[in-house]
N, C-alpha and C positions, 0 to 999 in steps of 0.2 A: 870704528864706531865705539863710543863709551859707552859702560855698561849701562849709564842711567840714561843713555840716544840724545844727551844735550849737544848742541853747538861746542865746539873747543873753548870758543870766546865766551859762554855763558852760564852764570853761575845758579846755583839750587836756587828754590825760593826763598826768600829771604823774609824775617817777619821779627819784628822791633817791638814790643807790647809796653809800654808803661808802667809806673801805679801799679806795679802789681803785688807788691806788700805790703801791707797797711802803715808797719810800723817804721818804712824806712824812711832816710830823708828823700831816697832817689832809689829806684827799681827798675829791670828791666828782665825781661821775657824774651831772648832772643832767638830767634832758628834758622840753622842756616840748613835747609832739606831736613834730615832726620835725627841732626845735629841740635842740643836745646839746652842754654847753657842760662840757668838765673842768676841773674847778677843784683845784687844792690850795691848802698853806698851810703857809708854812716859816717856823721859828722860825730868828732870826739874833742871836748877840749883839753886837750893832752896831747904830746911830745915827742920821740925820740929824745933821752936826756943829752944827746950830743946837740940838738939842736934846739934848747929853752933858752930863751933869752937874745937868738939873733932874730926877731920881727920876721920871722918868715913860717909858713906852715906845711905841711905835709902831704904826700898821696902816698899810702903805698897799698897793696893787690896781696890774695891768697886768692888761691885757685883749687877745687879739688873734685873727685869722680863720686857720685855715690857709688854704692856697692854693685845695684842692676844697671847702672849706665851702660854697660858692654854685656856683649852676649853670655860671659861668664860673668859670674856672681864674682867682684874684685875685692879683697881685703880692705876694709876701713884702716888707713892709714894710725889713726888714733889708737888703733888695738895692736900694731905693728912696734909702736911705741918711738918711731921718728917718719918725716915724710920722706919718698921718694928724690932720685935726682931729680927725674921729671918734672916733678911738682913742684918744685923749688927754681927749678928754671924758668917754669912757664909764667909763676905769680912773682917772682923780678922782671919777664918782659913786659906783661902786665903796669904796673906799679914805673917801669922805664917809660913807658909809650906815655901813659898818663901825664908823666910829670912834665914832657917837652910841652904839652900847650896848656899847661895851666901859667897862670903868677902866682907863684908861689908867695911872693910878699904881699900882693893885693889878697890873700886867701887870710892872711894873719894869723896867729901864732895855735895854728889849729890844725888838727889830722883828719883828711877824708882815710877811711879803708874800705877797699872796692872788694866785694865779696865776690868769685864765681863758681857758681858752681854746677858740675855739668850733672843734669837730667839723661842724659841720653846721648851717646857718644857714637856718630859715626864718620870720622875725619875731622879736620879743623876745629875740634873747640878750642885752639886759643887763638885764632883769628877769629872764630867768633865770641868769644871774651872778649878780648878786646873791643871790637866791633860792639859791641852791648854795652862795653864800659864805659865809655864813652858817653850813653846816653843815660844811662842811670848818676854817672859823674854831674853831669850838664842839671842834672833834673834837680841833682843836692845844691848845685852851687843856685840855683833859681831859688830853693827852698830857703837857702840865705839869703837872697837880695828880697824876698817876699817880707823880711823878719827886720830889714834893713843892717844887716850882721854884716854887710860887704857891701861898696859902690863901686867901685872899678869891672870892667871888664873880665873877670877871673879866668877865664875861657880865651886864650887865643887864637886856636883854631879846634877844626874835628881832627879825631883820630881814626883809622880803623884798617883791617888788617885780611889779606885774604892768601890765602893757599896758591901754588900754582906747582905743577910737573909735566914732565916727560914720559905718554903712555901710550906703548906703542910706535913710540918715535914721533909722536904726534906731540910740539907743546898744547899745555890745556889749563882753563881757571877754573879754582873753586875745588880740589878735590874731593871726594867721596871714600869711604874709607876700602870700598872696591877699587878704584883706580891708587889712593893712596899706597896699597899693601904690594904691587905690581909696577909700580911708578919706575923706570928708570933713575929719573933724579924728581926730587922732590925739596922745594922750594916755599917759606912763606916770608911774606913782605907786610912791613908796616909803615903806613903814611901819614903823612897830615892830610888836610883837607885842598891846601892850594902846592899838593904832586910832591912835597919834599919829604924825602927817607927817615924815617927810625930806624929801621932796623931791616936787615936782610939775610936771611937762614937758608942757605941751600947745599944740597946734598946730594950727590951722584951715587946711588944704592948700585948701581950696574958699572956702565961703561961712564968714562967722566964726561961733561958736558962741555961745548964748546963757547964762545965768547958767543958766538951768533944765536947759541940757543939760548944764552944765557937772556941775553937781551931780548928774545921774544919771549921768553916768562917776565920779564920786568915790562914790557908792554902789555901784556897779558895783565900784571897787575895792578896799572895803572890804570887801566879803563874799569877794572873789577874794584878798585877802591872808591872812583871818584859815582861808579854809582849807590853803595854803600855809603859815602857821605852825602850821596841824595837822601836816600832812607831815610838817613839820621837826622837831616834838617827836616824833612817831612813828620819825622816820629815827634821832635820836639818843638814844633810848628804851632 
């Protein structure tokens, strides 16, 4: 039994909020259970100097915890006076996942930067990052086609990204930061919308995993992305 008595195949409730800051071009509100990670998305016109002058534009992600997100009180990074590896990790996968279903030349010679930032941390904030970024992305690149700033499609497909492990000997989707901290192996996957891979992180904290369970977390993930890209077509619907 999982601590939180869900199905193995089923993941926390999940909730996509919009609009939810005034000043951004694109916002989102994301929760995956007790997990709640705000994300925007600021349209800049401005560069990376490596890349001014080839007709193409940019995406790239910062990710970070406040200080009450976790049950301890966590040092503000900014007072540490550089960020973590972690953190550095997560808002390059961030800023990866994004950039596979954008055009980056239909976007034109212009930077989104996807903000995230976790509220409230128990397991998975950057699959739900991700998952959120995605729609607050979606919401900026609208906010251009409203301004006529962009005509092409700039959106290829969805993104979005979820947790899976080994608890108990049981695989299971969506972790909880209770099954996360217990997990055997522990796994998270990032998709597009029609089933093809970004990205795949997994980790046998115990005994190593086998090819067989491997692949029932990867099915495990696929049914747990493709209703996340439900969500997200409904959120921006």
């Amino acid at each position: 039994m999982r601590p939180s008595r869900r199905a193995p195949d089923e993941l926390r409730p999940v909730t996509l909020e919009r609009g939810v800051v005034k000043y951004a071009e694109g916002s989102c509100l994301v929760k995956f259970g007790d997990t709640h990670v705000l994300v925007t998305a600021t349209l800049e016109d401005r560069l990376p100097p490596w890349l001014k002058g080839q007709g193409r534009g940019w995406v790239t992600a910062e990710y970070g915890m406040l200080p009450r997100a976790t049950l301890e009180r966590t040092r503000r990074e900014a007072s540490a006076g550089k960020q973590s590896g972690r953190t550095v990790e997560i808002q390059r996968l961030i800023g990866r996942s994004l950039r596979t279903i954008i055009d980056l030349e239909a976007l034109g010679e212009r930077q989104i930067t996807v903000d995230c930032d976790v509220l409230q941390a128990d397991g998975g904030t950057r699959t739900a990052s991700i998952t959120g970024a995605w729609v607050a992305l979606a919401d900026c690149v609208n906010w251009m086609k409203s301004r006529n700033m962009i005509k092409a499609n700039v959106l290829r497909d969805n993104v979005a990204a979820i947790s899976c492990g080994i608890y108990n000997g049981t695989p299971v989707l969506d972790l909880d930061y209770a099954e996360d901290s217990e997990a055997e192996t522990d796994a998270n996957f990032v998709m597009t919308g029609d089933g093809r891979i970004i990205e795949v992180q997994g980790t046998a904290e115990r005994e190593p995993f086998t090819e067989t369970e491997f692949l029932a977390l990867m099915a495990l993930a696929r049914k747990g992305v493709a209703r996340l890209v439900d969500l997200q077509k409904l959120a921006v619907a």
